[in-house]
N, C-alpha and C positions, 0 to 999 in steps of 0.2 A: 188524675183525670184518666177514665178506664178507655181500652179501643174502645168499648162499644161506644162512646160519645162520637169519637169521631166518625166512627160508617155512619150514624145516623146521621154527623151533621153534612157529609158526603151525598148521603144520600136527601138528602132534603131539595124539593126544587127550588127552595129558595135562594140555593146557596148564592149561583151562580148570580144573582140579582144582586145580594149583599156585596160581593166581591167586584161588581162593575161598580156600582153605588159608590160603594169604599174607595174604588180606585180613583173614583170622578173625584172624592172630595179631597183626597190628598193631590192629585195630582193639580186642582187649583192653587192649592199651598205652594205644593211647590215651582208653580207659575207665579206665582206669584210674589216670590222669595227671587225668584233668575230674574224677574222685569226690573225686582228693586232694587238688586244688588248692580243691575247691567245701566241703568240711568246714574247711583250712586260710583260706578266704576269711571265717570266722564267726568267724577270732580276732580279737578286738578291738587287739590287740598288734602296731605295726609299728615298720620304720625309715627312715630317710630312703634308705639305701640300696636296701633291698624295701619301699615302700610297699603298702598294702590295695591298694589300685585295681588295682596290679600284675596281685597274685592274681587278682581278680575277671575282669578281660579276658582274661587268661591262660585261665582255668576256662570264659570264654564263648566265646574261641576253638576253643577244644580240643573242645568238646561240637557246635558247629557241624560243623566236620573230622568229628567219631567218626560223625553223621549223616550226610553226603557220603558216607563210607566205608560207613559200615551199606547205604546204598542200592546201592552197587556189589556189595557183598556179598552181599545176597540177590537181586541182579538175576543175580550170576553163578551163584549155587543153580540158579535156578530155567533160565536155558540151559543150563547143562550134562544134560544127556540122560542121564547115565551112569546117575543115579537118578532116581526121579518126583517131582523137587518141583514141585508147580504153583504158579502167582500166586497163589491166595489162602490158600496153607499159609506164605506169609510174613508175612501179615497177622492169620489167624486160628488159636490155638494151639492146638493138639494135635489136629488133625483130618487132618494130613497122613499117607500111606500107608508112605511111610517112614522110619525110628523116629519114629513118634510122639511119645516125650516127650521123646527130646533133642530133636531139631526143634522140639517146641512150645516149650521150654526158649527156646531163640532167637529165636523167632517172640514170645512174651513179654519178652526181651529189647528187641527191637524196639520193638516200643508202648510200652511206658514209657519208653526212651531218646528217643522221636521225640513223645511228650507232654510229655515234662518239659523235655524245651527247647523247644519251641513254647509252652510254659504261661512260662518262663523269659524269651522276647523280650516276651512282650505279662505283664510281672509287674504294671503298672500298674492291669490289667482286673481284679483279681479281691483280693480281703482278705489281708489278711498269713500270717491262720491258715491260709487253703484254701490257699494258694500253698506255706508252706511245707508243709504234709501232701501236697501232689501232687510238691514236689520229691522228698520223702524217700523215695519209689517208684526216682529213680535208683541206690540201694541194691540196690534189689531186682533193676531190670534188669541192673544192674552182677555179680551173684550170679547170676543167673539165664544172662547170656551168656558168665560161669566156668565154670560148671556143662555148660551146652550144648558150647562147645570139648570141655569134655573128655570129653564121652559118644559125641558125631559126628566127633571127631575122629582120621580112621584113625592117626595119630603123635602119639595125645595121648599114651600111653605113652613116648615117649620120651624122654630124662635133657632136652635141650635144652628139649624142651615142657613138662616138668615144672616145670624152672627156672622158667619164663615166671612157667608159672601160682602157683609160691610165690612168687616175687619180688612179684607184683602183690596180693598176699594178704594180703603183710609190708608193703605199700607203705600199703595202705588202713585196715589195722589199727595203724600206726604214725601217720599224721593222725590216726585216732579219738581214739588215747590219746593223741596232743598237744592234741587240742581236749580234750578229758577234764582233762587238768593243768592248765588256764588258765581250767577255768571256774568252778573252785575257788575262784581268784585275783582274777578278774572279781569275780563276789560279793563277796569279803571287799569292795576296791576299791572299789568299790557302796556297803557298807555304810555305811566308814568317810567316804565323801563324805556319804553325805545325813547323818552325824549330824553331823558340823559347819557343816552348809548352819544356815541360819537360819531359823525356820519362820515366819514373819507370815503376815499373811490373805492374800499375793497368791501366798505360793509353793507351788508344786507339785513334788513328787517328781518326779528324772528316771524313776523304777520305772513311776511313775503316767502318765505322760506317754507312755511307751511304750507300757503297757498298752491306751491310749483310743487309740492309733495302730491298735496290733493289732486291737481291736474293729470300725475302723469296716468 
């Protein structure tokens, strides 16, 4: 491959479109990989071959990356010139001049992706309950920068983009109903433990034990 390909493809105005484009479309992936892995990290059920922790680092790798990306991502919006997105239509949702609600759509995306993993590193700072009610917002962003691709996106109509975004649909909706099948399971499991636990004055329910975890 000789320079000259590159100055020209440098110099192309396209570039900078292809490169945000590009970015959008991986960085669904890889949203989409941290949502599944982060529902899949809440099944209690492992093996020696995929252990839990696995999942877990996997799921905090992944969201750390989708951040990295995210920031490339609307760093390359807001240079490229072709349309008026300014710095703070990345940060603040639906205020920007052009489409406003896909744009805000991302721009929400954003903040909650870039909350709930920074609420995610520091999990030890803040109550089980608050933590997990700020995770569950990566749903949301997760839904919200589907939705955005496919409104701002000049080739979101097309079979290949299409694909993307059902695959990643099917992908997020198939961990739910795996965790949905196993929580069923969990419970019963549950049950059948504490009623033949032994009950004297020093024991405590594992149910109960969790619960005054959750509270503090």
């Amino acid at each position: 491959m000789s320079p000259d390909f590159f100055t020209e493809a440098f110099q192309d105005d396209r570039l900078l479109w292809f490169l945000n484009r590009g970015t959008g479309v991986i960085l669904l992936v890889l949203m989409t990989g941290s949502v599944c892995l982060g529902v899949l990290s809440t099944v209690r059920a492992s093996s020696v071959f995929w252990p839990r922790f696995v999942t877990q680092q996997l799921h905090r790798n992944l969201s750390l990356l989708s951040v990295a990306l995210l920031i490339a991502h609307a760093a390359l919006a807001v240079i490229d010139e072709f349309v008026n997105i300014r710095w703070w239509d990345v940060l603040i949702p639906f205020l920007g001049e052009y489409e406003p609600l896909w744009l805000g759509l991302g721009t929400l995306s954003t903040d909650l992706v870039i909350v709930t993993v920074l609420t995610g590193l520091s999990r030890t700072r803040f109550r089980s309950r608050t933590w997990r009610a700020i995770h569950l917002t990566s749903y949301l962003g997760w839904a919200a920068g589907l939705v955005h691709g496919f409104g701002i996106g000049t080739d979101s109509r097309e079979t290949w983009s299409v694909g993307i975004s059902v695959a990643c649909v099917g992908l997020v909706a198939g961990a739910i109903a795996v965790r949905l099948s196993t929580l069923g399971q969990e419970k019963q499991l549950e049950r059948r433990s504490e009623s033949r636990r032994p009950t004297g004055s020093g024991y405590e329910p594992a149910q109960s034990r969790r619960s005054r975890r959750r509270n503090r």
